[in-house]
C-alpha positions in Angstrom: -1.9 7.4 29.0 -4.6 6.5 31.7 -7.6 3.8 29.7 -9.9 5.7 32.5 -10.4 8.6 30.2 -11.3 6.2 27.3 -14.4 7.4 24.8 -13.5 5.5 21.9 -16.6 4.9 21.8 -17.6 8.2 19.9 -15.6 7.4 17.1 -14.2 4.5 14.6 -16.9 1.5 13.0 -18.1 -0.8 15.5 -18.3 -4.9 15.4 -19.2 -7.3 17.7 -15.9 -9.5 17.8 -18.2 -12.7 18.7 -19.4 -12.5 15.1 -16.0 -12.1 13.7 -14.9 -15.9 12.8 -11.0 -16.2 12.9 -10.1 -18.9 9.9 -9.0 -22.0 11.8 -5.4 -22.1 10.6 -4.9 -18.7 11.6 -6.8 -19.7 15.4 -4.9 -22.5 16.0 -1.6 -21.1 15.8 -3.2 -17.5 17.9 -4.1 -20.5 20.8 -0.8 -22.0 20.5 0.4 -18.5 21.2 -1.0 -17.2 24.0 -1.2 -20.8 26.3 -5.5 -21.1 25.4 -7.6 -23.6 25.6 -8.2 -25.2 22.6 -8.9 -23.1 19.1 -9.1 -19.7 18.7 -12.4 -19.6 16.6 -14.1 -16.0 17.3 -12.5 -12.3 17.8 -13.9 -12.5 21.6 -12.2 -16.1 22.2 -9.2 -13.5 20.8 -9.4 -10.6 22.8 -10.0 -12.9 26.0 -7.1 -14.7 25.2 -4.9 -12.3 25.5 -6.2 -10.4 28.0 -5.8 -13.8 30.4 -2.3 -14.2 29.4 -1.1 -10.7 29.6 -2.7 -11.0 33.4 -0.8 -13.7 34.1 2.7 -12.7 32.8 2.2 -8.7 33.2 -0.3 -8.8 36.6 -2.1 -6.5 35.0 -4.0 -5.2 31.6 -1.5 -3.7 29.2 -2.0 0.2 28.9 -1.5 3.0 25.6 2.4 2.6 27.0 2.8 -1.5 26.2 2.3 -0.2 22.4 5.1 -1.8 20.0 6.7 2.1 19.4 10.2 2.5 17.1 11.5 5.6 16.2 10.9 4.8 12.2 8.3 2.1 11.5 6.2 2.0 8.1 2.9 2.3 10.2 2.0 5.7 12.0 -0.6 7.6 13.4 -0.8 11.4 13.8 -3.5 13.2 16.5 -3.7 16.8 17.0 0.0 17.2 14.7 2.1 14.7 16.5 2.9 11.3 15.0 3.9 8.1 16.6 5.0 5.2 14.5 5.2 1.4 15.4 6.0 -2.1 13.8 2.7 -3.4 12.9 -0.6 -1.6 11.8 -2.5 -2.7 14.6 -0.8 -0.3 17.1 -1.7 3.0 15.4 -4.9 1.9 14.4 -5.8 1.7 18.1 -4.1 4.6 19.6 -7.0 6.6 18.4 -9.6 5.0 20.4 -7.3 4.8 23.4 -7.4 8.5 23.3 -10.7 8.7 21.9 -9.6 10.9 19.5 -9.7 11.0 15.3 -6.5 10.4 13.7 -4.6 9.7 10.3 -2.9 6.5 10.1 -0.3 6.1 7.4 1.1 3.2 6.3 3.5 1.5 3.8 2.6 -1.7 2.0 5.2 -4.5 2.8 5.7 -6.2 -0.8 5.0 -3.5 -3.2 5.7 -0.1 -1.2 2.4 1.4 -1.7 1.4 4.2 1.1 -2.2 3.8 2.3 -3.9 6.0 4.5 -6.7 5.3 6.9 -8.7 8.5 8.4 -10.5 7.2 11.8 -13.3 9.4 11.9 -16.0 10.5 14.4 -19.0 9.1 12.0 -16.8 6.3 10.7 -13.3 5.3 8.5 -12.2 6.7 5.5 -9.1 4.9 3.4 -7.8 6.7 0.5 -7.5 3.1 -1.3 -10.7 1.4 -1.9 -9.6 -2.3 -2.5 -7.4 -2.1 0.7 -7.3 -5.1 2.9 -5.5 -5.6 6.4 -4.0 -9.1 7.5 -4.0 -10.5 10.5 -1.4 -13.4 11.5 0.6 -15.5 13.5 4.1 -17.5 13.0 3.5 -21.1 12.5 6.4 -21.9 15.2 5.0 -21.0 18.1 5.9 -23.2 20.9 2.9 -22.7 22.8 5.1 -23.5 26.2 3.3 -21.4 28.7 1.2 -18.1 28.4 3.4 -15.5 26.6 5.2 -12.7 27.3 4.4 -9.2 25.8 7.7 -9.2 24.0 7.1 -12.8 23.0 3.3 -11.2 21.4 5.0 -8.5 19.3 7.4 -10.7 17.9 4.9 -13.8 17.1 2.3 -11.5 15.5 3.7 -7.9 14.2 5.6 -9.3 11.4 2.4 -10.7 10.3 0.2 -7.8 10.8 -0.1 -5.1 7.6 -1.9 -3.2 5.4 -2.6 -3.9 1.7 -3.4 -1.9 -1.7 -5.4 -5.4 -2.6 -6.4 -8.7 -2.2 -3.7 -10.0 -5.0 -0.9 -8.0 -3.1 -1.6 -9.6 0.0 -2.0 -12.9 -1.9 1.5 -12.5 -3.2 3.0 -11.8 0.3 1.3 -14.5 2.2 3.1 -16.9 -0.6 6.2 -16.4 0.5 5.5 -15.9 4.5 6.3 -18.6 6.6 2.9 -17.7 8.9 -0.9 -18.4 8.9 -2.6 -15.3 7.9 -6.0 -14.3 7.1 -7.0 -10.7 5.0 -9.8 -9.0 6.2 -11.5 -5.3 4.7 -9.9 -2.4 6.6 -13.0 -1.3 7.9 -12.5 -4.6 9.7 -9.3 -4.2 10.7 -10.1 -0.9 12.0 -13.0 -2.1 14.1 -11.0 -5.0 15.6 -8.8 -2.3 16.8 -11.4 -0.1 18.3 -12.6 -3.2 20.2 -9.6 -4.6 21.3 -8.7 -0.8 22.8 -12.0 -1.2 24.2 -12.3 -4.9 25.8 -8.4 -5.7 26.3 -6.9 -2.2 27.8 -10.1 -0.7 29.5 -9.8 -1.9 33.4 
């Protein structure tokens, strides 16, 4: 779907991503990632990141299509009765504002199973699990040989990318994940999506 019809704006929290600080474990490995110029420190410095190396390797700004789709992932969106799923929680999260549209996002916790459901709203978010959290991450391998391709993106981050009943869940799965991570609110998590739809795909 064309960005040019994009009015995200009208829905979904807002946050200005310069004031969102990215923990330094977590930025280091993101600059490492996508070939930038020293640490990853801000949620701008993210979103220009990748927007520079998807430029260079792509030639152009990824669209609503470059979305990490599968036929059966554990993170979804519905809009107007038809459903999409995907392999991280990031994707669905933004479709929404892509389209400018509400929707329903469902998805599955990855270490104890737990659905959670996040309403994007006109006047806002709604999730149906008040201690939720959302984590954001990046393997701690990355090469950092040369901006990335989009493939190499999906496969360095949405492993790393989820949603949470709580802080202690998350806790428990970052133990055991060979990644640098960070948990933010979901009201965060949703607002990093509506400005990455709005700052890395709008031309």
């Amino acid at each position: 779907m064309s960005t040019e019809s994009f009015d995200g704006d009208s829905i979904g929290p807002r946050l200005d991503l310069a004031n969102l600080t990215i923990p330094a474990h977590v930025g280091e490995r993101l600059a490492a990632l996508h070939d930038a110029n020293g640490r990853i420190d801000t949620g701008a410095e993210w979103v220009k990141a990748i927007r520079a190396a998807s430029e260079r390797t792509q030639g152009e700004v990824p669209t609503e299509d470059d979305l990490c789709y599968v036929d059966d992932g554990d993170h979804s969106v519905e809009i107007d009765g038809e459903t999409a799923s995907f392999v991280c929680v990031l994707d669905p999260l933004a479709v929404p504002f892509l389209r400018g549209e509400p929707g329903t996002v469902r998805s599955t916790t990855p270490e104890d199973g737990e659905p959670i459901t996040i309403d994007v709203e006109r006047d806002g978010v709604t999730v149906d699990t008040d201690d939720a959290v959302v984590s954001i991450g990046v393997a701690r391998d990355v090469s950092g040989d040369g901006p990335p391709r989009q493939e190499d993106v999906y496969t360095e981050t949405c492993p790393y990318i989820h949603v949470f009943a709580s802080v202690d869940e998350y806790e428990r799965w970052a133990a055991e994940t060979d990644a640098a991570t960070t948990s933010l609110p979901v009201g965060t998590g949703v607002a990093i999506a509506r400005e990455l739809s709005r700052e890395l795909f709008e031309k």
